[in-house]
PyMOL CGO cylinders between C-alpha atoms (Angstrom):
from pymol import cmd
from pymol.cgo import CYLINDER

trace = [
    CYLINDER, 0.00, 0.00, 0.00, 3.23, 2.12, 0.74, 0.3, 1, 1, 1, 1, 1, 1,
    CYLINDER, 3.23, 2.12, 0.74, 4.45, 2.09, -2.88, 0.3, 1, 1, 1, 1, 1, 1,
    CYLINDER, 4.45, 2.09, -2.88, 1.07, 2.85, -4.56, 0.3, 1, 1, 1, 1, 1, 1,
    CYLINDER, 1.07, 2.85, -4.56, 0.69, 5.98, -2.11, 0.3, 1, 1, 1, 1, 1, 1,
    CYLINDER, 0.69, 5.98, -2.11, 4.43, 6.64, -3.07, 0.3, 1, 1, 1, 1, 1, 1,
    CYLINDER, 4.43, 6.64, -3.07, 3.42, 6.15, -6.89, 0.3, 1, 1, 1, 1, 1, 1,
    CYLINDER, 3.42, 6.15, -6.89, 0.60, 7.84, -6.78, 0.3, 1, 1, 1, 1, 1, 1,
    CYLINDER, 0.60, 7.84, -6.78, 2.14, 10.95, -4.76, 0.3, 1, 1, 1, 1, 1, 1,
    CYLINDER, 2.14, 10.95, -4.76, 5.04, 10.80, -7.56, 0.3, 1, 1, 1, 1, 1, 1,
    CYLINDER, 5.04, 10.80, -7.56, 2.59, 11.10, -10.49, 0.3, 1, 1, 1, 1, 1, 1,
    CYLINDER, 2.59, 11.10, -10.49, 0.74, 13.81, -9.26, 0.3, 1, 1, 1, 1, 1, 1,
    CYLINDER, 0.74, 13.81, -9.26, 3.80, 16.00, -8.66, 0.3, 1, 1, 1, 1, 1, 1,
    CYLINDER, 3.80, 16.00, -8.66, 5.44, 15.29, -11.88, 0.3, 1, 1, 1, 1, 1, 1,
    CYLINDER, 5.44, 15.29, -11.88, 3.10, 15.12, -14.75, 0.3, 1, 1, 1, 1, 1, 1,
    CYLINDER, 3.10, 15.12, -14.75, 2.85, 18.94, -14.75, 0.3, 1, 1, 1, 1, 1, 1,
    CYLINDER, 2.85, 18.94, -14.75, 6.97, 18.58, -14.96, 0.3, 1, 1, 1, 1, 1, 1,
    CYLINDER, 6.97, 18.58, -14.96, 6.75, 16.31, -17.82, 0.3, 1, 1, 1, 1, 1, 1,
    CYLINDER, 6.75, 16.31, -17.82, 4.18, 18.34, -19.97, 0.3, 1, 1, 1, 1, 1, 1,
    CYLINDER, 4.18, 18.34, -19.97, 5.93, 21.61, -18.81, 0.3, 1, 1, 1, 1, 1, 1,
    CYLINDER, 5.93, 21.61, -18.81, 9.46, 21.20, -19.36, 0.3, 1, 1, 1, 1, 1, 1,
    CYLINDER, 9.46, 21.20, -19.36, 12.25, 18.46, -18.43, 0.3, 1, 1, 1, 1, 1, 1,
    CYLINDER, 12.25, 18.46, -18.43, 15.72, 19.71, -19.25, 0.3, 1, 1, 1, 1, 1, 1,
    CYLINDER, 15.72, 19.71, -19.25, 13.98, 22.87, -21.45, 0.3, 1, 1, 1, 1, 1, 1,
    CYLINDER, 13.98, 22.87, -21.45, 16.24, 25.81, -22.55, 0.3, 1, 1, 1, 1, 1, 1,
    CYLINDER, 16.24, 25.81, -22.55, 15.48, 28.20, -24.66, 0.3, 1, 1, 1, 1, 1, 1,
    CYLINDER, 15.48, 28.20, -24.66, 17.32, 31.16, -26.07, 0.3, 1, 1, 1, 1, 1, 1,
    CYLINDER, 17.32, 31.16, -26.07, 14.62, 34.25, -27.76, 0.3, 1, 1, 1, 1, 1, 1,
    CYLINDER, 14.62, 34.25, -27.76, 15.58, 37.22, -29.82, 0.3, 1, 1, 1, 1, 1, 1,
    CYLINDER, 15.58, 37.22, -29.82, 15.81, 40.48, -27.96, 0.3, 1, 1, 1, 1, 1, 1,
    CYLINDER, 15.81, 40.48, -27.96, 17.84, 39.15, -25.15, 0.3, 1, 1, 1, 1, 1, 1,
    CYLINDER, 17.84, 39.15, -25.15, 15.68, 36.38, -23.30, 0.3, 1, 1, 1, 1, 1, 1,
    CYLINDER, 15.68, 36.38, -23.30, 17.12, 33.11, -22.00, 0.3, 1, 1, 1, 1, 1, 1,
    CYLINDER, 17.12, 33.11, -22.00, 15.26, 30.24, -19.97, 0.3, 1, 1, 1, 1, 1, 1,
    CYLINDER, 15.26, 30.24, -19.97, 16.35, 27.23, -18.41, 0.3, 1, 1, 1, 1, 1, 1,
    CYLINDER, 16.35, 27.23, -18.41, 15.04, 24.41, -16.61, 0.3, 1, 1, 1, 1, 1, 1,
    CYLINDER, 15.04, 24.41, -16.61, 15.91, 21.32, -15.03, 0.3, 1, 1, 1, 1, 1, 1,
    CYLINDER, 15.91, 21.32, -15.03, 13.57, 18.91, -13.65, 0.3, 1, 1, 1, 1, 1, 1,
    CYLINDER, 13.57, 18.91, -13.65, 13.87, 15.44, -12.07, 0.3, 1, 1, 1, 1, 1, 1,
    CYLINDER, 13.87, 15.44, -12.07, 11.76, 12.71, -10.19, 0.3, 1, 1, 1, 1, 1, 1,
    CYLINDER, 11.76, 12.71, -10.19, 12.41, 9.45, -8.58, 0.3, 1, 1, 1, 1, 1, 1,
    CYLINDER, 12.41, 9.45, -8.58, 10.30, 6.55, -7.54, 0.3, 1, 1, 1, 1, 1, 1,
    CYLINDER, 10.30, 6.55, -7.54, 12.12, 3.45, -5.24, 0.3, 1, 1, 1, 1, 1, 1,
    CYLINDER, 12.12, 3.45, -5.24, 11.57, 1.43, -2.74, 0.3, 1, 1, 1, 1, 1, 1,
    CYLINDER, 11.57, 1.43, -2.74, 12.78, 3.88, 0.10, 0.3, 1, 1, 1, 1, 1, 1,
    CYLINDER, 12.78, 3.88, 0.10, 10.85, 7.10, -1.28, 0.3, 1, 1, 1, 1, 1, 1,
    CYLINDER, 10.85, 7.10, -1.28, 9.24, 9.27, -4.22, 0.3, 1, 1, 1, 1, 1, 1,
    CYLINDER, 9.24, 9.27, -4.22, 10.37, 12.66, -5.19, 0.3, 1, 1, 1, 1, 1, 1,
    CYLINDER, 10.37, 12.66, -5.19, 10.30, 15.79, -7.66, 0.3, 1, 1, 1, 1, 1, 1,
    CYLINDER, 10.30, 15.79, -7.66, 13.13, 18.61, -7.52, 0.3, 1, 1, 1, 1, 1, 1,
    CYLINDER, 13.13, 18.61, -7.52, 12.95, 21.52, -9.90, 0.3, 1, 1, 1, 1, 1, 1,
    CYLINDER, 12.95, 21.52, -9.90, 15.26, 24.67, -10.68, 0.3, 1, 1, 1, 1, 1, 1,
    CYLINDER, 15.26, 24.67, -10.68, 14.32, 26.85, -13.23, 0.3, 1, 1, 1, 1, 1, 1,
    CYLINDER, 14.32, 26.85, -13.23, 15.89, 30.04, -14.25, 0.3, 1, 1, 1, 1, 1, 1,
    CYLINDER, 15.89, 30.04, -14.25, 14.89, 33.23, -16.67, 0.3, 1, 1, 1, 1, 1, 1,
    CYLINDER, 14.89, 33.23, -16.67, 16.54, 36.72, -18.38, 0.3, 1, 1, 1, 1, 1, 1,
    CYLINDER, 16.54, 36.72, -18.38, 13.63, 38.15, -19.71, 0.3, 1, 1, 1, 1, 1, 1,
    CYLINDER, 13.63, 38.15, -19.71, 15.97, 41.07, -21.13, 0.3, 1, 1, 1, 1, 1, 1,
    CYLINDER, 15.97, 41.07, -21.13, 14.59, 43.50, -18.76, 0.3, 1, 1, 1, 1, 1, 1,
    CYLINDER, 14.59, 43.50, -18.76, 14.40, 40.99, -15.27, 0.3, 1, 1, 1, 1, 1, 1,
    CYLINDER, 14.40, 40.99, -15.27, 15.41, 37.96, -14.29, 0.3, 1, 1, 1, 1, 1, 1,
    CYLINDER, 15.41, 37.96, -14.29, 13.84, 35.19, -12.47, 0.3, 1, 1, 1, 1, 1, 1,
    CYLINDER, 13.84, 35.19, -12.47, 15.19, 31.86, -10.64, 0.3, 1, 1, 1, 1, 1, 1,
    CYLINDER, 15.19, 31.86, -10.64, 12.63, 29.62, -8.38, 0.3, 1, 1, 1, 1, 1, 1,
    CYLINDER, 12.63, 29.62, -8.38, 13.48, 25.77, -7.45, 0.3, 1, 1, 1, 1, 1, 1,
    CYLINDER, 13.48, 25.77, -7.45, 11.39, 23.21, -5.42, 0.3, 1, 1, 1, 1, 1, 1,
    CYLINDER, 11.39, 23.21, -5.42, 11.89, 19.74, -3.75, 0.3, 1, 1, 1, 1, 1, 1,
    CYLINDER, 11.89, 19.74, -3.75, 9.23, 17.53, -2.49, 0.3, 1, 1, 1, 1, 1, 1,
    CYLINDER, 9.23, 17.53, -2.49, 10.44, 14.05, -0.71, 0.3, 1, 1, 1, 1, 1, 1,
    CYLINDER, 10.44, 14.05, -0.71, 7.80, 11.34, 0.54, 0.3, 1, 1, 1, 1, 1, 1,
    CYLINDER, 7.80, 11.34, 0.54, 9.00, 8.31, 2.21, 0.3, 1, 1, 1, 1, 1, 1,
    CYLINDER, 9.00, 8.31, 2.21, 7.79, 5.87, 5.80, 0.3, 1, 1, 1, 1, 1, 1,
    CYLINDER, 7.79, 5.87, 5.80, 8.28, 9.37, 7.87, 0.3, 1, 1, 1, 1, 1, 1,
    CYLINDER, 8.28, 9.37, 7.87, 5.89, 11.74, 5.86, 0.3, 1, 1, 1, 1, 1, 1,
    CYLINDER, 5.89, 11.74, 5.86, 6.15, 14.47, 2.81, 0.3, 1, 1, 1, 1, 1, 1,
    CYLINDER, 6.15, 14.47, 2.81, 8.76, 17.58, 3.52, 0.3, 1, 1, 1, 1, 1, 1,
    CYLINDER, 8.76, 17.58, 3.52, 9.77, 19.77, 0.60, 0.3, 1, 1, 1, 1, 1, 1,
    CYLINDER, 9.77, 19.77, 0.60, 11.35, 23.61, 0.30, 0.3, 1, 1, 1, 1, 1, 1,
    CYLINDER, 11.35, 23.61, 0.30, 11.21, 26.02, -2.19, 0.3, 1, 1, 1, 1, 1, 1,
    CYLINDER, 11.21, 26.02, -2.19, 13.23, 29.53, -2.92, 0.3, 1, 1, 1, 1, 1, 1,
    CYLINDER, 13.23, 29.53, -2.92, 12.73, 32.05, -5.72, 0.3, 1, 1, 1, 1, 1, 1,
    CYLINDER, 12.73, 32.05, -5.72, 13.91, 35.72, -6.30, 0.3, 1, 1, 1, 1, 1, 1,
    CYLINDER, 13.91, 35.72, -6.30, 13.42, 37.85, -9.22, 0.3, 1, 1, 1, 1, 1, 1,
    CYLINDER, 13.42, 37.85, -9.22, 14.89, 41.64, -10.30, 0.3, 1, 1, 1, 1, 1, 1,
    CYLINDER, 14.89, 41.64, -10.30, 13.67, 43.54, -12.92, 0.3, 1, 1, 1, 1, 1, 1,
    CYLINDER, 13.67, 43.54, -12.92, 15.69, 46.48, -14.61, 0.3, 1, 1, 1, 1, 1, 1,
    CYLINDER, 15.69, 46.48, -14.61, 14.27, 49.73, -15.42, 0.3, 1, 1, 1, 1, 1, 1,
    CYLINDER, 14.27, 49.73, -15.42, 15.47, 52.32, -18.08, 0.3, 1, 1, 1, 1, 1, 1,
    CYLINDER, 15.47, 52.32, -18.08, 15.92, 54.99, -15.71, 0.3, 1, 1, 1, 1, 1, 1,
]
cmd.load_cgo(trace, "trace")
């Protein structure tokens, strides 16, 4: 019953990661840049889903990551972001 709860917590945190972007970078014209690096793990000790994604919009930039861990003791998980924008003035 462990695992499915595991499998089950897994899927749910990482099919928006799969249809959103896994290992997606991205250079635009007029000085934009993305990146992003996503990863999750089923086994027999625990499920998880980390995520760092970074972005220079030309005129801010962004950077927000996430971990979420599930195993016998519970779910913990963290997450940071900043962002800065740049005016003309």
């Amino acid at each position: 019953m462990r695992g499915l709860k595991r499998v089950l917590t897994v899927t749910a945190l990482a099919t928006p990661l799969v249809f959103g972007c896994v290992g997606l970078a991205s250079a635009q014209g007029g000085g934009g840049a993305n990146l992003g690096a996503d990863q999750f793990i089923s086994a027999e000790n625990g499920a998880g889903v980390t995520s760092d994604n970074s972005a220079d919009t030309g005129g801010a930039v962004q950077h927000a990551d996430f971990g979420i861990w599930s195993d016998d003791t519970g779910v913990s998980g963290g997450s940071a972001g900043t962002d800065a924008a740049f005016g003309n003035g």
